[in-house]
mmJSON file of the N, C-alpha and C atoms, coordinates in Angstrom:
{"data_MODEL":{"atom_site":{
"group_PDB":["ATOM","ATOM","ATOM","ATOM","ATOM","ATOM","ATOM","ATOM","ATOM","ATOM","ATOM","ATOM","ATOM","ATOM","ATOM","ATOM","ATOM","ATOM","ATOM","ATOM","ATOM","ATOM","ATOM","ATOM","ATOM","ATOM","ATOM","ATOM","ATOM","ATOM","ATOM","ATOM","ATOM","ATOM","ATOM","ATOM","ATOM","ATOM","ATOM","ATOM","ATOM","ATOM","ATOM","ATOM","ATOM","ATOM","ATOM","ATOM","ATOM","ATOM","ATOM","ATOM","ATOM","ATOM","ATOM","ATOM","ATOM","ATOM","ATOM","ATOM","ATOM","ATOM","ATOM","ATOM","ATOM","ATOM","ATOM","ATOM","ATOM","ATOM","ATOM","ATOM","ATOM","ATOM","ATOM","ATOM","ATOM","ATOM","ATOM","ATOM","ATOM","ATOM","ATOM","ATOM","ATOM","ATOM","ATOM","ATOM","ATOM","ATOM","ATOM","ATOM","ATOM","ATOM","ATOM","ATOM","ATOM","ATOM","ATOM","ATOM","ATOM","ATOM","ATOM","ATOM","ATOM","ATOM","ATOM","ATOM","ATOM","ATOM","ATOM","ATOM","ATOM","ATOM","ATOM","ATOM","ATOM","ATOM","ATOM","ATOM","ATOM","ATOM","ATOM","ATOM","ATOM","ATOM","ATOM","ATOM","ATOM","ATOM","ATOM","ATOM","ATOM","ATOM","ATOM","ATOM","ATOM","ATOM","ATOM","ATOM","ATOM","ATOM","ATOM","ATOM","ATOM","ATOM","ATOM","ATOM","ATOM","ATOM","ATOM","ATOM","ATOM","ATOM","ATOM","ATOM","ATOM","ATOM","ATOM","ATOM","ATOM","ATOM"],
"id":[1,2,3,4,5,6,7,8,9,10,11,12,13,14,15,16,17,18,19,20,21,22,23,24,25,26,27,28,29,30,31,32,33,34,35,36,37,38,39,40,41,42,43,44,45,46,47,48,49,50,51,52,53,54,55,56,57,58,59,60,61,62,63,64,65,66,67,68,69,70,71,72,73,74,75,76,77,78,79,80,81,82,83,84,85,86,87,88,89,90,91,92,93,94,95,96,97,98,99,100,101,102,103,104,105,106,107,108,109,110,111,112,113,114,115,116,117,118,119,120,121,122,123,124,125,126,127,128,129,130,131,132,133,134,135,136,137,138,139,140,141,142,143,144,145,146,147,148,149,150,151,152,153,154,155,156,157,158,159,160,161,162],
"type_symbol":["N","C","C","N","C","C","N","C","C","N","C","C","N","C","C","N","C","C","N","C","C","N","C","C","N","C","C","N","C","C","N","C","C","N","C","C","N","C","C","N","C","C","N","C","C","N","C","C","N","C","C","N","C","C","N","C","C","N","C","C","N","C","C","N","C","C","N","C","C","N","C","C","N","C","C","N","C","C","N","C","C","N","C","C","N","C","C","N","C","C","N","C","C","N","C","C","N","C","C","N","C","C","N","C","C","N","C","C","N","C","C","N","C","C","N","C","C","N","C","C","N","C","C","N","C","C","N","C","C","N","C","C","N","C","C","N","C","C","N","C","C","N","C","C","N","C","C","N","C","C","N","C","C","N","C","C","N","C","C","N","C","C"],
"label_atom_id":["N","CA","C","N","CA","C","N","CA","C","N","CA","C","N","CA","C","N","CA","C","N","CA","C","N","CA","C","N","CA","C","N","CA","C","N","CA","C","N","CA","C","N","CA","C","N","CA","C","N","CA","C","N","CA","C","N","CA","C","N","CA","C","N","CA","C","N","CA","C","N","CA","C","N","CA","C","N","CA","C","N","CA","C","N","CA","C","N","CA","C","N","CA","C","N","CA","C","N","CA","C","N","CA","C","N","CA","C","N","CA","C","N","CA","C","N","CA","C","N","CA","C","N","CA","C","N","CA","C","N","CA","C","N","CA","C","N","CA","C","N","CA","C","N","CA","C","N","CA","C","N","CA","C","N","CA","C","N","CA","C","N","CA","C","N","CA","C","N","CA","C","N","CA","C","N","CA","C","N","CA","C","N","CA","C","N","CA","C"],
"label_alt_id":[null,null,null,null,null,null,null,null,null,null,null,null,null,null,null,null,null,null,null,null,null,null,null,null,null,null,null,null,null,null,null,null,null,null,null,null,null,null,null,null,null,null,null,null,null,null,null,null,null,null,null,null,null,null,null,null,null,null,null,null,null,null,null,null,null,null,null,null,null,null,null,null,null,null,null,null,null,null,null,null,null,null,null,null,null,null,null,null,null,null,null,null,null,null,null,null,null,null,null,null,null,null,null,null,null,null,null,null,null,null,null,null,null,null,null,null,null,null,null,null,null,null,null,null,null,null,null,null,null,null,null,null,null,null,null,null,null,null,null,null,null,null,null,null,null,null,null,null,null,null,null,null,null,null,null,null,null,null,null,null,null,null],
"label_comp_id":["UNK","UNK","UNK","UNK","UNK","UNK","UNK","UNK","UNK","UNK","UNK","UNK","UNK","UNK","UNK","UNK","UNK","UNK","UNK","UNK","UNK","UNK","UNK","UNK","UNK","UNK","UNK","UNK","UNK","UNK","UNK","UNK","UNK","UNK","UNK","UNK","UNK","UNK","UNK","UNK","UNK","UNK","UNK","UNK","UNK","UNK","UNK","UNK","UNK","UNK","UNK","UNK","UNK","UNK","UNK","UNK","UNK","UNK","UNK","UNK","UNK","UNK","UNK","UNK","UNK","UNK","UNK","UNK","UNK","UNK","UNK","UNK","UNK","UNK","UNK","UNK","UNK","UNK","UNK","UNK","UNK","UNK","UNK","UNK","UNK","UNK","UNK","UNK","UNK","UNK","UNK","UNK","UNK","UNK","UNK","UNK","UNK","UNK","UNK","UNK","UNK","UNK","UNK","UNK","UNK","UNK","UNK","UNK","UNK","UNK","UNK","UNK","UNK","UNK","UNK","UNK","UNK","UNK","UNK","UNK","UNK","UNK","UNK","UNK","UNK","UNK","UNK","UNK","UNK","UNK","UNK","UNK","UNK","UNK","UNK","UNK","UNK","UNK","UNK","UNK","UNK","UNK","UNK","UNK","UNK","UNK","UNK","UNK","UNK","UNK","UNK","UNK","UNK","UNK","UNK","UNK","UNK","UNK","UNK","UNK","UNK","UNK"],
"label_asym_id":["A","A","A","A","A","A","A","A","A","A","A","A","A","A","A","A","A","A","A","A","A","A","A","A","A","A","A","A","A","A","A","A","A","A","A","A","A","A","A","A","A","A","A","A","A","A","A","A","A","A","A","A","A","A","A","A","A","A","A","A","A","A","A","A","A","A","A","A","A","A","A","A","A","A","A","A","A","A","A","A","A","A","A","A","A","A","A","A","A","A","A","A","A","A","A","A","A","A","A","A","A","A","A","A","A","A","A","A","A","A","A","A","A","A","A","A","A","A","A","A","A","A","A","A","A","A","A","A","A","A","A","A","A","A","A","A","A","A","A","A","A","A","A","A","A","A","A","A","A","A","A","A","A","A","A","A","A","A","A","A","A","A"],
"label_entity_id":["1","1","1","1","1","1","1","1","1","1","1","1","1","1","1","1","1","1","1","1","1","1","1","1","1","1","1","1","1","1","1","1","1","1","1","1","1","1","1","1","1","1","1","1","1","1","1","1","1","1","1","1","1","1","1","1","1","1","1","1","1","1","1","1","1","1","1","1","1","1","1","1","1","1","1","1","1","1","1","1","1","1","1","1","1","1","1","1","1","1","1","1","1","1","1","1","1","1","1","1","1","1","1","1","1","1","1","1","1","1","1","1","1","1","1","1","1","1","1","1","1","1","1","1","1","1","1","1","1","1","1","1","1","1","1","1","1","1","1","1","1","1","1","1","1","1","1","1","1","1","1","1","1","1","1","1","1","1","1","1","1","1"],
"label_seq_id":[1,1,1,2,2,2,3,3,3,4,4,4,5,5,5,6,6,6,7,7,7,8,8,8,9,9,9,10,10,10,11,11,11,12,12,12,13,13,13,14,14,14,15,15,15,16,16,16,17,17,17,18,18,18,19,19,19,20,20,20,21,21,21,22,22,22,23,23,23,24,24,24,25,25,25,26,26,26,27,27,27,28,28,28,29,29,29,30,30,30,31,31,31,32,32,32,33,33,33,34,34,34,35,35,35,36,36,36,37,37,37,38,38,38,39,39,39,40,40,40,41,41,41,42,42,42,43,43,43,44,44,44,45,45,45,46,46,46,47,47,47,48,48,48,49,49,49,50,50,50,51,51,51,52,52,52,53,53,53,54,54,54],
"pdbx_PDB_ins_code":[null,null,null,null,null,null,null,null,null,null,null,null,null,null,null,null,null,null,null,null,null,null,null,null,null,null,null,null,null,null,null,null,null,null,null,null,null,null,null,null,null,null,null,null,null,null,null,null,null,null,null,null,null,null,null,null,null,null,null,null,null,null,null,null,null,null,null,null,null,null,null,null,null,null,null,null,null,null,null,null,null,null,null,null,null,null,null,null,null,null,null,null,null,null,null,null,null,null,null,null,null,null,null,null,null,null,null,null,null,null,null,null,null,null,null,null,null,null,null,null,null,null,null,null,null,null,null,null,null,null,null,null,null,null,null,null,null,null,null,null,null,null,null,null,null,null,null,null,null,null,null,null,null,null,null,null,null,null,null,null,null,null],
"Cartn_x":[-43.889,-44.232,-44.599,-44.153,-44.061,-45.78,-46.119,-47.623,-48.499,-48.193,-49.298,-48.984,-48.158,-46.97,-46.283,-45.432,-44.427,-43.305,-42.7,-41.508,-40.615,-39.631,-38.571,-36.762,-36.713,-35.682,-34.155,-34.334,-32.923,-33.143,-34.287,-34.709,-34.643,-33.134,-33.312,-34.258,-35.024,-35.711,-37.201,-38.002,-39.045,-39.695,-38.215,-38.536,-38.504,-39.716,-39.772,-37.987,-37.415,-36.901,-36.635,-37.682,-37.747,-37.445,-37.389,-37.599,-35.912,-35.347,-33.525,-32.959,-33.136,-32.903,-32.698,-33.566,-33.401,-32.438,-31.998,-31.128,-29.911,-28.56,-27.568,-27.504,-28.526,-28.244,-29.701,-29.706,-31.121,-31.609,-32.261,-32.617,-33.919,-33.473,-34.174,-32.967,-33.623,-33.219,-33.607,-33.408,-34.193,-33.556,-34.17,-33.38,-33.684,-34.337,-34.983,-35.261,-34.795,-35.46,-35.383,-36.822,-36.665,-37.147,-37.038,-37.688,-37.534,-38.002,-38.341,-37.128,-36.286,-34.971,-36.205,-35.709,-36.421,-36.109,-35.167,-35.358,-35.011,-34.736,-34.545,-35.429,-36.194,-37.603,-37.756,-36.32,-35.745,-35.984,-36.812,-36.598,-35.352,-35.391,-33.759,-34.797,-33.929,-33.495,-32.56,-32.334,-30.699,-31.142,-30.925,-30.691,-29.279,-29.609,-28.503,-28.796,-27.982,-28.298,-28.257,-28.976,-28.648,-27.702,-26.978,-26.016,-25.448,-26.721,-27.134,-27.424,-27.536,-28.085,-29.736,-30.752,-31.949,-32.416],
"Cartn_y":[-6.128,-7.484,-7.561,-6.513,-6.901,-6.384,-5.451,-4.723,-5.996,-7.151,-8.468,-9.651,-9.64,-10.464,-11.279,-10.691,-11.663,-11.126,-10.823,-9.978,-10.347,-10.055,-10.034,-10.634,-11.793,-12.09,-11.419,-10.769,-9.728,-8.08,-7.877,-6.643,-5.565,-4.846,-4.144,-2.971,-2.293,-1.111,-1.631,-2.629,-3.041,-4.049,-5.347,-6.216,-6.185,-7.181,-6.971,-7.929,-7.885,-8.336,-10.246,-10.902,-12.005,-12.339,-11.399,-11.391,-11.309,-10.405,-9.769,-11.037,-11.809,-12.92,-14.208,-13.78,-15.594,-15.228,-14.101,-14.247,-13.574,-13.626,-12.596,-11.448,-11.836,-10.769,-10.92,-9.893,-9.909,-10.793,-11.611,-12.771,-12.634,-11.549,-11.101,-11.111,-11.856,-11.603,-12.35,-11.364,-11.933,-12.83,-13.735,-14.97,-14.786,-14.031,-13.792,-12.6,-11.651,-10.567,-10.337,-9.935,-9.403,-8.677,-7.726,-6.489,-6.292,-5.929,-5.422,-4.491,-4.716,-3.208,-2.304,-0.969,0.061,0.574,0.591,0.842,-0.523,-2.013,-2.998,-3.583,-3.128,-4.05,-5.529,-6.417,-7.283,-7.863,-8.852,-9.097,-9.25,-9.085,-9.479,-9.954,-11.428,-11.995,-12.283,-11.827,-12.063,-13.024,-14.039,-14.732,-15.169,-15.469,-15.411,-16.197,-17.18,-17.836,-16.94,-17.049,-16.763,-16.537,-15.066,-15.36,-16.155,-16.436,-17.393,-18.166,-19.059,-20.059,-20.468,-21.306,-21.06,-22.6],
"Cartn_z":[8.518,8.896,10.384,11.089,12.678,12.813,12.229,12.076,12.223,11.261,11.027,11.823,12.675,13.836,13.196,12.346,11.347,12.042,12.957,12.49,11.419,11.337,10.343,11.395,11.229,12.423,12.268,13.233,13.213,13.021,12.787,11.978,13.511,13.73,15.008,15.051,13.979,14.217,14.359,13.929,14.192,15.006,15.135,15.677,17.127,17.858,19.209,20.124,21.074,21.762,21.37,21.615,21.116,19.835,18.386,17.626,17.353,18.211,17.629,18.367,19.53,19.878,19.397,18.407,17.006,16.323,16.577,14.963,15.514,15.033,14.869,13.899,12.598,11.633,11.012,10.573,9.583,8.925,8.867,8.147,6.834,6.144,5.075,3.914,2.833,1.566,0.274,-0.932,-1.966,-2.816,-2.733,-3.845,-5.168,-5.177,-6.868,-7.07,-8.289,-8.322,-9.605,-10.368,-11.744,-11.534,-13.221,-13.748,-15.331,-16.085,-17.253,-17.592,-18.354,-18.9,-19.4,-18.29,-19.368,-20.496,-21.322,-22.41,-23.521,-23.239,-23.966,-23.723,-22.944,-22.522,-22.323,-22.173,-21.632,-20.262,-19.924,-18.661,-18.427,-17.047,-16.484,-14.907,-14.701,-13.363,-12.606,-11.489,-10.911,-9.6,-9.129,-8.179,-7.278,-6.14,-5.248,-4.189,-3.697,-2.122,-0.89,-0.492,1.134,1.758,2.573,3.284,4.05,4.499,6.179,5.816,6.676,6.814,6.828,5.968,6.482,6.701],
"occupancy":[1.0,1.0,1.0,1.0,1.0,1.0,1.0,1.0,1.0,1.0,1.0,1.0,1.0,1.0,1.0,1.0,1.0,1.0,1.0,1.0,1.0,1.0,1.0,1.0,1.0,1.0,1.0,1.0,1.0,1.0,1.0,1.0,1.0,1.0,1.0,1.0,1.0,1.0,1.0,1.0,1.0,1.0,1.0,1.0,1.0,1.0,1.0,1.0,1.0,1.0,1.0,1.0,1.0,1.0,1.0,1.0,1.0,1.0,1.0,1.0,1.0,1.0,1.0,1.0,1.0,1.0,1.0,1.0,1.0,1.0,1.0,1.0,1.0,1.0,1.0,1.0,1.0,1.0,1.0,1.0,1.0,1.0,1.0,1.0,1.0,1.0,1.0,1.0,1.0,1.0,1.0,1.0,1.0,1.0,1.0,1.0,1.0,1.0,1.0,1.0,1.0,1.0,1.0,1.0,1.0,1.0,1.0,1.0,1.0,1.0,1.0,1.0,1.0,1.0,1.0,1.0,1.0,1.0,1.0,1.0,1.0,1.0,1.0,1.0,1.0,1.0,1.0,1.0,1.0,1.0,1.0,1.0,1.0,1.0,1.0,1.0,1.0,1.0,1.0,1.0,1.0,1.0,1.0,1.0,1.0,1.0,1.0,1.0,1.0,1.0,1.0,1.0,1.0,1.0,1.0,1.0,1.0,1.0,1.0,1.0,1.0,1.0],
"B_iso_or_equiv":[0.0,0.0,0.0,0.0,0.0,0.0,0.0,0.0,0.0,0.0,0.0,0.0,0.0,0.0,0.0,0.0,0.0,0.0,0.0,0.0,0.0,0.0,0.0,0.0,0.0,0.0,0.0,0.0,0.0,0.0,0.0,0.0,0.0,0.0,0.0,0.0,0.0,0.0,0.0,0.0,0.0,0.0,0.0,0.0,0.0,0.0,0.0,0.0,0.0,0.0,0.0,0.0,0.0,0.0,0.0,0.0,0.0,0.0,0.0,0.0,0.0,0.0,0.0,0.0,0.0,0.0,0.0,0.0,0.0,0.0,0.0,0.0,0.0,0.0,0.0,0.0,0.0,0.0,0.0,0.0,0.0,0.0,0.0,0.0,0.0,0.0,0.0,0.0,0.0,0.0,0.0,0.0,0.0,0.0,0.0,0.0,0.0,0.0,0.0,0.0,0.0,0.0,0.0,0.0,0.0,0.0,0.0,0.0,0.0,0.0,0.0,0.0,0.0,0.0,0.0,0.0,0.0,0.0,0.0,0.0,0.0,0.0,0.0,0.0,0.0,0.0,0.0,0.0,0.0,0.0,0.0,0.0,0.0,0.0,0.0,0.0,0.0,0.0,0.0,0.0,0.0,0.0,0.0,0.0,0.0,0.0,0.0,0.0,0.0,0.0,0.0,0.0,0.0,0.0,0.0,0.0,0.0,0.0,0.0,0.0,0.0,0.0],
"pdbx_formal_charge":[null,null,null,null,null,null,null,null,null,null,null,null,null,null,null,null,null,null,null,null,null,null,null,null,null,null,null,null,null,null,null,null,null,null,null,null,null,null,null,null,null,null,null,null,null,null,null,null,null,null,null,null,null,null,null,null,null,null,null,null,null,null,null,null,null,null,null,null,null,null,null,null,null,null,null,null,null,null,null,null,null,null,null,null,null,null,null,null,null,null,null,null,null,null,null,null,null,null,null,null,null,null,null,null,null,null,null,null,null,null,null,null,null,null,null,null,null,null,null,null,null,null,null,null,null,null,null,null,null,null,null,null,null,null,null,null,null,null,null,null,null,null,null,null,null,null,null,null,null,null,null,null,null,null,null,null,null,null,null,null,null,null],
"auth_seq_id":[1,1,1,2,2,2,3,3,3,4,4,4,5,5,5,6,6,6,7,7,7,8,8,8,9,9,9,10,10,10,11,11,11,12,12,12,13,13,13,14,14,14,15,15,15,16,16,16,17,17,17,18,18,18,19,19,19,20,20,20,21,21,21,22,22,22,23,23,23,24,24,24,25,25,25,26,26,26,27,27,27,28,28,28,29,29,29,30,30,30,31,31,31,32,32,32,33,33,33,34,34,34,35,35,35,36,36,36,37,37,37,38,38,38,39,39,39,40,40,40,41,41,41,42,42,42,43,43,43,44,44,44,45,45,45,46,46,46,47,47,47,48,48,48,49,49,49,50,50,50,51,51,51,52,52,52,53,53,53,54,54,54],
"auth_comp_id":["UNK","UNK","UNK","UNK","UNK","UNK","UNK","UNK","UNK","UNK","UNK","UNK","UNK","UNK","UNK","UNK","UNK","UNK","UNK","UNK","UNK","UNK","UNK","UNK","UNK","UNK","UNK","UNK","UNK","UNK","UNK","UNK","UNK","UNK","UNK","UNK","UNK","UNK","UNK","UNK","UNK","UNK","UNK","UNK","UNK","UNK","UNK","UNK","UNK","UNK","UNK","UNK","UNK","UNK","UNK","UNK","UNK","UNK","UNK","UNK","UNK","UNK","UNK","UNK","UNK","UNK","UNK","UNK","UNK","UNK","UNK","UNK","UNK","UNK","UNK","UNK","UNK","UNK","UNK","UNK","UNK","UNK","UNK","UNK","UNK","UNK","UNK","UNK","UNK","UNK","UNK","UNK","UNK","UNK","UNK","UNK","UNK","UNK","UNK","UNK","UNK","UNK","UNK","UNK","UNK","UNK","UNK","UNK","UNK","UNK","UNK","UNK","UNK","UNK","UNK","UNK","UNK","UNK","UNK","UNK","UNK","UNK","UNK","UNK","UNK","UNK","UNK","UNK","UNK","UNK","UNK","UNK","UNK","UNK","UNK","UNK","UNK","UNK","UNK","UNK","UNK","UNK","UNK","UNK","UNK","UNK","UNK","UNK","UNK","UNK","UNK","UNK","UNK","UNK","UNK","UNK","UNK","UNK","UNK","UNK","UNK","UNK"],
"auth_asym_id":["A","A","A","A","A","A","A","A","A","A","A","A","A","A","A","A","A","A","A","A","A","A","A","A","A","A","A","A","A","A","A","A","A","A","A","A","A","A","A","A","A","A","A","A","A","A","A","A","A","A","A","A","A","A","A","A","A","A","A","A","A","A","A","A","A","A","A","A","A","A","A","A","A","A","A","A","A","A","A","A","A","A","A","A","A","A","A","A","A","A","A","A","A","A","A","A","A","A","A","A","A","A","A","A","A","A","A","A","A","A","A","A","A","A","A","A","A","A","A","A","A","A","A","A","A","A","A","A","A","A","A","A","A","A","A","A","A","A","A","A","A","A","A","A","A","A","A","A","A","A","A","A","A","A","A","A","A","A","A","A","A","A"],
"auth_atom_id":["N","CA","C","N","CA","C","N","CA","C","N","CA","C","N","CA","C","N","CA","C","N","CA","C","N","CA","C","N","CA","C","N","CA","C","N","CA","C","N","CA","C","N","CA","C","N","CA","C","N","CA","C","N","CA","C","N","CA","C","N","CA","C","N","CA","C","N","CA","C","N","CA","C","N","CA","C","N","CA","C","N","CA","C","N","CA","C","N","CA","C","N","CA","C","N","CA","C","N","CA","C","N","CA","C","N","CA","C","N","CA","C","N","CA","C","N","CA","C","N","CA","C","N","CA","C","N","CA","C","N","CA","C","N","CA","C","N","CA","C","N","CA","C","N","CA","C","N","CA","C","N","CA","C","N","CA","C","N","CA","C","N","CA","C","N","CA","C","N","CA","C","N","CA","C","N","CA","C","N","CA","C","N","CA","C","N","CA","C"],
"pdbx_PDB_model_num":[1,1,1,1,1,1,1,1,1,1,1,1,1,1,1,1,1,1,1,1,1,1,1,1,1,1,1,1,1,1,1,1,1,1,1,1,1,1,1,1,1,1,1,1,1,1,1,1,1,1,1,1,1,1,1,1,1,1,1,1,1,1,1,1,1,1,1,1,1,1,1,1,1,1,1,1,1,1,1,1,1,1,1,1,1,1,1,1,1,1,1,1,1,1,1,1,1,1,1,1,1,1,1,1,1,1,1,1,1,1,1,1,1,1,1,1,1,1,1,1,1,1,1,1,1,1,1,1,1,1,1,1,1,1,1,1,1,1,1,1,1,1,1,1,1,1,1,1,1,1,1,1,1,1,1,1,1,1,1,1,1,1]
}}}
């Protein structure tokens, strides 16, 4: 993300200075994630709130 000037807030290996400054902790995460069972061929979705605050 930092490549397209998104950083990622908190992200200490990519993000610039200004960027580790907004945040205390990483401010990435997925609220939603599916996939297909590979062998029940079942979707599955798992969702979750946010650690943080957004």
């Amino acid at each position: 993300m930092q490549a397209i000037g998104h950083p990622i807030l908190g992200d200490e290996f990519y993000a610039n200075p200004d960027a580790l400054a907004a945040a205390e902790q990483l401010q990435l995460h997925a609220a939603e994630l599916g996939f297909k069972h590979p062998v029940s061929h079942e979707s599955r979705v798992f969702t979750c709130e946010p650690p943080f605050k957004v």
